[in-house]
C-alpha positions in Angstrom: 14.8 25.7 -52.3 13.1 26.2 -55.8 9.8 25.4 -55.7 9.6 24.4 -59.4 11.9 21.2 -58.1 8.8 19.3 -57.4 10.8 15.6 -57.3 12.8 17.1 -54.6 9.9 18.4 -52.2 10.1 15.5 -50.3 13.7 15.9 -49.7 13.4 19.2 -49.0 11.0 18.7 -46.3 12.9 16.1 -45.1 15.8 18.0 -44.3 13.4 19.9 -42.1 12.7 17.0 -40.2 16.2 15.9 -40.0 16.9 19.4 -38.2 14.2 20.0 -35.9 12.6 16.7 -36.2 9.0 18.0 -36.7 6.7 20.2 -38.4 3.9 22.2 -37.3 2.9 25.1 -40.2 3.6 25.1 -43.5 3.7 28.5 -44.6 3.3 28.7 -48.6 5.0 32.1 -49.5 6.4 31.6 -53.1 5.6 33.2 -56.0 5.2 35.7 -58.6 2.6 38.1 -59.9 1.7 39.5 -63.3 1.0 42.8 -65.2 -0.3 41.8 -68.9 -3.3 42.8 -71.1 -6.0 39.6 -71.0 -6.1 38.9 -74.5 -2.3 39.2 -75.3 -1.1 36.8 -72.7 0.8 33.8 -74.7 -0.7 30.2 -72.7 3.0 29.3 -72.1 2.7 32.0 -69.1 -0.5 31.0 -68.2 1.6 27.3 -67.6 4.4 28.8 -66.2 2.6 30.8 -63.8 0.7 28.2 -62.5 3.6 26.1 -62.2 5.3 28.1 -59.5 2.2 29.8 -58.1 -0.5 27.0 -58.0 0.8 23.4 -58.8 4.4 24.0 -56.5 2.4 25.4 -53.7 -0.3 22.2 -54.0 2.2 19.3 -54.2 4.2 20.7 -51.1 1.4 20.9 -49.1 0.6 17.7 -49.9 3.8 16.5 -48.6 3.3 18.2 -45.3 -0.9 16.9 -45.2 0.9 13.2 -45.6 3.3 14.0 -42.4 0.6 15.5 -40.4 -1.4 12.3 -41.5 0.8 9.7 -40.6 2.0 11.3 -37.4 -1.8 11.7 -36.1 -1.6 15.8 -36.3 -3.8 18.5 -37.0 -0.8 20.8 -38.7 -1.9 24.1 -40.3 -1.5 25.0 -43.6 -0.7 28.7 -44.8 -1.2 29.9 -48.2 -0.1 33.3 -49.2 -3.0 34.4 -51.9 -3.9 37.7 -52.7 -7.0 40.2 -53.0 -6.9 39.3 -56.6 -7.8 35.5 -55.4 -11.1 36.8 -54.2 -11.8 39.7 -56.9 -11.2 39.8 -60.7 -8.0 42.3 -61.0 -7.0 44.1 -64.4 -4.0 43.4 -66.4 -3.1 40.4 -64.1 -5.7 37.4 -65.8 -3.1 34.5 -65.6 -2.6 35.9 -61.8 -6.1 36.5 -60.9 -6.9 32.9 -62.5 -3.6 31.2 -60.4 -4.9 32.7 -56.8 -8.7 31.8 -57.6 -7.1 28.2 -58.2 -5.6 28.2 -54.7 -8.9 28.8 -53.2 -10.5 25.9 -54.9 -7.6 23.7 -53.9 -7.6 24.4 -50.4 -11.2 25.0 -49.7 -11.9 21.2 -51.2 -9.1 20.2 -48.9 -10.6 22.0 -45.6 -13.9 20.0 -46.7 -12.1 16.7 -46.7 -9.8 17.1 -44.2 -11.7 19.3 -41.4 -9.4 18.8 -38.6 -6.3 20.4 -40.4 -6.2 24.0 -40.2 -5.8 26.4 -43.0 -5.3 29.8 -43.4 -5.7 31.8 -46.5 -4.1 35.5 -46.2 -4.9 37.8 -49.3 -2.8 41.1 -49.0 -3.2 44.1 -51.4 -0.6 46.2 -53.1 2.4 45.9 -50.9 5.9 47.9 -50.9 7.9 45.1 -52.1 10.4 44.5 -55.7 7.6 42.0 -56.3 6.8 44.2 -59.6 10.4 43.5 -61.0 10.0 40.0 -60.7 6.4 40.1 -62.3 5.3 38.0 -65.7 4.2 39.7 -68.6 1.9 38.3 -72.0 5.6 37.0 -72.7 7.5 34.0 -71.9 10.4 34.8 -69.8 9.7 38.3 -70.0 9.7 40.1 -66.5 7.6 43.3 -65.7 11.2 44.8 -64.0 9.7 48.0 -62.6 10.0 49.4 -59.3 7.2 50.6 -56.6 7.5 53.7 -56.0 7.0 55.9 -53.0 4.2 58.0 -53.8 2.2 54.4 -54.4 -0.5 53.8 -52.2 0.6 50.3 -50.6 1.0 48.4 -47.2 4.5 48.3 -45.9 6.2 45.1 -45.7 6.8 45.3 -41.9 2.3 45.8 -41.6 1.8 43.3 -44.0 4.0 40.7 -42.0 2.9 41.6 -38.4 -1.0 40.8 -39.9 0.9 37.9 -41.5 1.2 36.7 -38.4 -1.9 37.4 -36.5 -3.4 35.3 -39.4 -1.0 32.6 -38.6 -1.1 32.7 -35.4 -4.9 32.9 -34.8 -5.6 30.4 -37.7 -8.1 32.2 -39.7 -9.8 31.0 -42.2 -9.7 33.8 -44.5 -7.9 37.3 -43.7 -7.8 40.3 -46.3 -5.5 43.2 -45.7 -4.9 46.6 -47.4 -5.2 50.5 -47.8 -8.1 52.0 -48.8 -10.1 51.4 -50.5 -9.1 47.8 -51.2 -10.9 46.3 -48.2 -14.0 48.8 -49.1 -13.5 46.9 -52.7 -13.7 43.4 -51.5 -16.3 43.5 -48.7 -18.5 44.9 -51.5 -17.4 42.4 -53.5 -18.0 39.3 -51.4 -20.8 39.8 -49.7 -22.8 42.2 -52.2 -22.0 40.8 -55.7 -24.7 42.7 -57.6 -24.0 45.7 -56.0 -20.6 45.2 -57.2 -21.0 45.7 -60.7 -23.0 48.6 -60.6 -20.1 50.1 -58.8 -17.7 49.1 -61.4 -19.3 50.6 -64.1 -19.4 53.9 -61.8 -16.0 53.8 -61.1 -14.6 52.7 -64.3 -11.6 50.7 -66.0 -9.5 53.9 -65.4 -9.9 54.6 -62.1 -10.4 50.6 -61.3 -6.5 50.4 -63.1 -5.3 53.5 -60.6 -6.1 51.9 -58.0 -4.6 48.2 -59.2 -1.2 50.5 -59.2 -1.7 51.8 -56.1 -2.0 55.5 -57.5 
């Protein structure tokens, strides 16, 4: 399906139904990062970013909330974020901003609706072609550069099996990556001010190194 088709979600998930006549997870998985300078990002990719990575993921959800609703079910919800929805990473501000969004979303929803369950799972740099499909500061651009194998990521095959830990433990909130993301972002969480004194000590450089994985 394309996500963007958001008057066809409810067929989509309907065809679902029609094969195996319910639902119990919705896993949102779609998307696309970025790799721009802040200041030279034109707004119509800050809009098209947040079409497919924010406002597609939030209106099917909201389809599946409505079935688990009607048919008196918990359900789980599954949103595929990213470290850079809990920390501020360079050259990806319409990303950063679109993953921040999803945490807002979802966290008012887990007020509201406490008996649904919902996991957020934030991975780091992972060995994917994500970075060929990435925006840029330009509309329709693409970023259309490869990982490489000296980079410093997660496989795909680690980053799914704690996928599905996640999934299948229902956590809240799980984090994932090499070093020294995790480091990164349990100083960054839980000791804020401590966190920008060790910015200024590491630096934009080295902050940008390890962004690419290098």
């Amino acid at each position: 399906m394309d996500m963007l088709h958001l008057n066809h979600h409810n067929d989509y998930f309907n065809m679902v139904l029609d094969h195996f006549k319910t639902v119990d997870i919705l896993v949102n998985n779609a998307g696309r990062s970025q790799r721009a300078e802040w200041a030279s990002i034109n707004i119509k990719v800050d809009r098209e970013l947040f079409e497919l990575d924010v406002f597609a993921v939030v209106n099917l959800s909201r389809v599946a909330l409505n079935f688990f609703a009607r048919n008196s079910m918990k359900g789980h919800l599954v949103v595929t974020s990213s470290t850079a929805g809990l920390i501020g990473a360079p050259n990806s501000g319409t990303y950063t901003g679109a993953k921040h969004a999803l945490h807002g979303y979802f966290e008012a929803l887990r007020n509201e609706f406490p008996n649904v369950h919902v996991t957020m799972f934030c991975p780091g740099p992972t060995a994917t072609n994500f970075l060929q499909e990435c925006f840029t500061e330009t509309p329709g651009a693409k970023y259309n550069q490869s990982v490489q194998p000296t980079d410093r990521r997660m496989t795909s095959e680690r980053c799914g099996h704690l996928y599905a830990l996640a999934i299948a433990n229902k956590t809240h909130l799980s984090w994932v990556g090499t070093f020294p993301i995790n480091f990164l972002l349990y100083i960054g969480l839980y000791y804020p001010n401590l966190k920008r004194v060790l910015l200024k000590i590491i630096g934009m450089e080295r902050l940008q190194r390890v962004r690419d994985s290098r």
